[in-house]
Backbone as a printed PyTorch tensor [residue, N CA C, xyz], in Angstrom:
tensor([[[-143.5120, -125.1290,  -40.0120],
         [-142.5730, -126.1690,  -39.6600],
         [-141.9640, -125.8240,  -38.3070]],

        [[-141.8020, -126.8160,  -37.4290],
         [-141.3570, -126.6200,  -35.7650],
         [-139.7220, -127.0370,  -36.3410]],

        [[-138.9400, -126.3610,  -35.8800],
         [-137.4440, -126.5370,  -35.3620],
         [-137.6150, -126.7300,  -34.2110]],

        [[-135.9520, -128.1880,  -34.9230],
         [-135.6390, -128.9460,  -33.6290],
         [-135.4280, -127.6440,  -32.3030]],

        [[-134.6650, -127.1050,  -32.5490],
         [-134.3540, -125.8410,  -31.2310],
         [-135.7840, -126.1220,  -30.4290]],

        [[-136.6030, -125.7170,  -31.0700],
         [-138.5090, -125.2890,  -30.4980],
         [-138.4990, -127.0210,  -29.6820]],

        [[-138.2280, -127.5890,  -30.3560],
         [-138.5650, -129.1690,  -29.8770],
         [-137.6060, -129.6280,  -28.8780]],

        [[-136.8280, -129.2370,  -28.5160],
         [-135.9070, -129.4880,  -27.7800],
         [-136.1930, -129.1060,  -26.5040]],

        [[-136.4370, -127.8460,  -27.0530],
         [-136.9950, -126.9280,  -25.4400],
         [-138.1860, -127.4020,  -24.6490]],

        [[-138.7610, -128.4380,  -25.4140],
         [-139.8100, -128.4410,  -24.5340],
         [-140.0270, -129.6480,  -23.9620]],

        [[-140.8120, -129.9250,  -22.7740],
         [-141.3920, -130.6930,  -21.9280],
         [-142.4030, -131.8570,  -22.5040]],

        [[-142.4860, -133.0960,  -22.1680],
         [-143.0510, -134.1180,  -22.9230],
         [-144.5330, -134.2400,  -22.8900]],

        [[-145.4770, -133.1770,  -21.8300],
         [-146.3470, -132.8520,  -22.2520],
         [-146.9090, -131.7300,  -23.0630]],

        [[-145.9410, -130.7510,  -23.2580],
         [-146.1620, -129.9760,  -24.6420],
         [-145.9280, -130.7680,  -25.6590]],

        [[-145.0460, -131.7180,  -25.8390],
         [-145.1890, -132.4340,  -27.1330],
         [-145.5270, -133.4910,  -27.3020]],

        [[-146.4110, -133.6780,  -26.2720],
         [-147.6940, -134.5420,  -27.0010],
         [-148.6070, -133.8400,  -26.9430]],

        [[-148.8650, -132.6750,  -26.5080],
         [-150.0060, -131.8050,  -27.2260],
         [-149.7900, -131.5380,  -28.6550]],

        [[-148.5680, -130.8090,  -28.9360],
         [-147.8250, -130.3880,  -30.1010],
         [-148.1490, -131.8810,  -31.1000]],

        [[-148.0520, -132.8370,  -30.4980],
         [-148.3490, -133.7510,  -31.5020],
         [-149.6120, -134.1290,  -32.0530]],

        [[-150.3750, -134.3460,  -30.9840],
         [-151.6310, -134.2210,  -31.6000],
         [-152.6130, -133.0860,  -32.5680]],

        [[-152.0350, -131.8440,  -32.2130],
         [-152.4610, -130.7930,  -33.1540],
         [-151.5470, -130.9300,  -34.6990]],

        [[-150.3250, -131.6230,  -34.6810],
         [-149.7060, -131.6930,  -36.2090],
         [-150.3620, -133.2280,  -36.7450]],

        [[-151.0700, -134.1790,  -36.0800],
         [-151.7770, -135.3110,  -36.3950],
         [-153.0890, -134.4720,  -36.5810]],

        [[-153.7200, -133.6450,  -36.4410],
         [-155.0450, -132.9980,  -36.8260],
         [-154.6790, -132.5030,  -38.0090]],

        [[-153.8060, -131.6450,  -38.1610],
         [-153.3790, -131.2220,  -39.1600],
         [-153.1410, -132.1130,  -40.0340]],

        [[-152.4230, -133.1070,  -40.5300],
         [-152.0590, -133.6830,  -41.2340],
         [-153.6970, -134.3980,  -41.6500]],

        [[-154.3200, -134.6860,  -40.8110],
         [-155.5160, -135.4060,  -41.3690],
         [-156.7330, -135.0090,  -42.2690]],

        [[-157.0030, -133.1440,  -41.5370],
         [-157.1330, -132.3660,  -42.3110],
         [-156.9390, -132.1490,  -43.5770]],

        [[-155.4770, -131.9030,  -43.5060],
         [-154.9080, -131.8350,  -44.7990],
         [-155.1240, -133.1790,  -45.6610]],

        [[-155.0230, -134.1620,  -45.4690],
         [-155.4560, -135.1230,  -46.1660],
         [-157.1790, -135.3350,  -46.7740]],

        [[-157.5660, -135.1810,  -45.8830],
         [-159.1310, -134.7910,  -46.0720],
         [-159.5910, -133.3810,  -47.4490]],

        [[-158.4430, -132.4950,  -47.1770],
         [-158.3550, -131.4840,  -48.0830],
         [-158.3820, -131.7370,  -49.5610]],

        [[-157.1990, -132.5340,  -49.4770],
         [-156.8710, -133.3780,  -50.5920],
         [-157.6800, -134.4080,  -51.4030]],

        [[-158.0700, -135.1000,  -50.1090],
         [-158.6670, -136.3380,  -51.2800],
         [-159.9350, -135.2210,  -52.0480]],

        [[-160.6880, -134.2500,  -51.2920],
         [-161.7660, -133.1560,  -52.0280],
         [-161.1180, -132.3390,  -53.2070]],

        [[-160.2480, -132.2480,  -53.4690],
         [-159.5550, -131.3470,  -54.1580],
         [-159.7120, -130.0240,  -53.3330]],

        [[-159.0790, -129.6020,  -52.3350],
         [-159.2160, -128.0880,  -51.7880],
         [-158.2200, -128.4110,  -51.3060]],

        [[-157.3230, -128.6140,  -51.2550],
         [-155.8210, -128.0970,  -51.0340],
         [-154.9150, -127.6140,  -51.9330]],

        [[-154.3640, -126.5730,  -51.4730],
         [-154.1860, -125.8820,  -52.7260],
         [-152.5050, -126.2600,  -52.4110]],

        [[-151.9070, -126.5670,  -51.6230],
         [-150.3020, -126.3800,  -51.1160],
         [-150.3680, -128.1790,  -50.8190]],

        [[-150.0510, -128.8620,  -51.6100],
         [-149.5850, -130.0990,  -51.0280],
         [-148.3700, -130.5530,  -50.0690]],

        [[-147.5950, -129.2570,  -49.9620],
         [-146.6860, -129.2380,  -49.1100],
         [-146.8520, -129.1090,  -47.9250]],

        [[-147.5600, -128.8860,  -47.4130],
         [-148.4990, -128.9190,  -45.7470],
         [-148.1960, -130.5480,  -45.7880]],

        [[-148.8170, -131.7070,  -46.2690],
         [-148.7780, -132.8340,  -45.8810],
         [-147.4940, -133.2450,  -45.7210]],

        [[-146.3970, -132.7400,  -46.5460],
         [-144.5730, -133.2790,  -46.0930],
         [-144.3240, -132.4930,  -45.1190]],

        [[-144.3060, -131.3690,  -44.6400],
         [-144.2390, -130.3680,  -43.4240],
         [-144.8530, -130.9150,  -42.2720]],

        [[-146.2320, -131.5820,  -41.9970],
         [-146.7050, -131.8030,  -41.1100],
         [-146.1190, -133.6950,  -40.8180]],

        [[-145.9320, -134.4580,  -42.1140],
         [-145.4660, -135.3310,  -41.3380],
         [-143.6260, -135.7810,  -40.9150]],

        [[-142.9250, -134.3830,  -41.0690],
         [-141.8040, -134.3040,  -40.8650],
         [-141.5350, -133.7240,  -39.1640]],

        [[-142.4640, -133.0130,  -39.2760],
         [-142.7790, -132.6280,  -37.6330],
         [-143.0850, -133.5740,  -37.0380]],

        [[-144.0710, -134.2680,  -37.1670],
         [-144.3700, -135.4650,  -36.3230],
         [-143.5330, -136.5800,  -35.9660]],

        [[-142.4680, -136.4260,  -36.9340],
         [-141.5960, -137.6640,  -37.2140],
         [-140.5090, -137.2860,  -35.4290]],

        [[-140.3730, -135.4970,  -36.0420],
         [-139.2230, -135.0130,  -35.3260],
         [-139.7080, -134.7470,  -33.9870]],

        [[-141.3060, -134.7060,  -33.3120],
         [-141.6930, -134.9930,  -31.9880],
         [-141.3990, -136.2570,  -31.4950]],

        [[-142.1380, -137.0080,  -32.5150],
         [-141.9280, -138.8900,  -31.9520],
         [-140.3660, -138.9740,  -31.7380]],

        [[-139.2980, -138.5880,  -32.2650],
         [-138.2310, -138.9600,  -32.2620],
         [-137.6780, -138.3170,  -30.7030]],

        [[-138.4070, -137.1170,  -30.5870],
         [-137.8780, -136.5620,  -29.1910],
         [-138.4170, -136.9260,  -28.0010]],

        [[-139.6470, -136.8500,  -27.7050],
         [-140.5110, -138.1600,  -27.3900],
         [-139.6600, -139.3430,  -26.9670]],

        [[-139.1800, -140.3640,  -27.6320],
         [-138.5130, -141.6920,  -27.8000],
         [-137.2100, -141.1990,  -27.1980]],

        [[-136.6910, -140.1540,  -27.0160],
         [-135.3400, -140.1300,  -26.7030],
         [-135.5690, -139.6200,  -25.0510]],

        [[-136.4980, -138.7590,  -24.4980],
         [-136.6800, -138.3570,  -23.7000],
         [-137.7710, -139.6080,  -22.5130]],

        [[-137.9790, -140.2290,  -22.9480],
         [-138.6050, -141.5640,  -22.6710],
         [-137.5750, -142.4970,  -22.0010]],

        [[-136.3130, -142.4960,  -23.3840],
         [-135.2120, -143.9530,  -23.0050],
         [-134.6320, -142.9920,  -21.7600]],

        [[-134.2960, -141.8580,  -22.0410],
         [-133.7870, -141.3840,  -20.4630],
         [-134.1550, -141.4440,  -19.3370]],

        [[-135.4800, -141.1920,  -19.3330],
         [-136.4400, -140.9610,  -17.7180],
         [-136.5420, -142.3610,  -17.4450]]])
């Protein structure tokens, strides 16, 4: 899980890198799932709580510039 702190600090092209690797992840993990090989279903609320909390910084760092 990324803390806000981590997300804050960074620049809007680290987090849209950062985003696209927690959108791999999450898809992954879904892919995991529908096979039955995920063993932690909690990866899928972790990864789309991160994503939520990039897009949101993202969107705020956007209305500013």
């Amino acid at each position: 899980m990324t803390k806000m702190n981590e997300i804050n600090g960074m620049k809007e092209e680290q987090l849209a890198r950062l985003l696209v690797e927690r959108r791999n992840a999450l898809r992954e993990a879904y892919f995991q799932l529908s096979g039955g090989k995920l063993k932690n279903s909690r990866v899928i609320r972790v990864a789309r709580k991160d994503i939520a909390r990039i897009l949101t910084r993202l969107a705020l760092l956007r209305q500013i510039a």
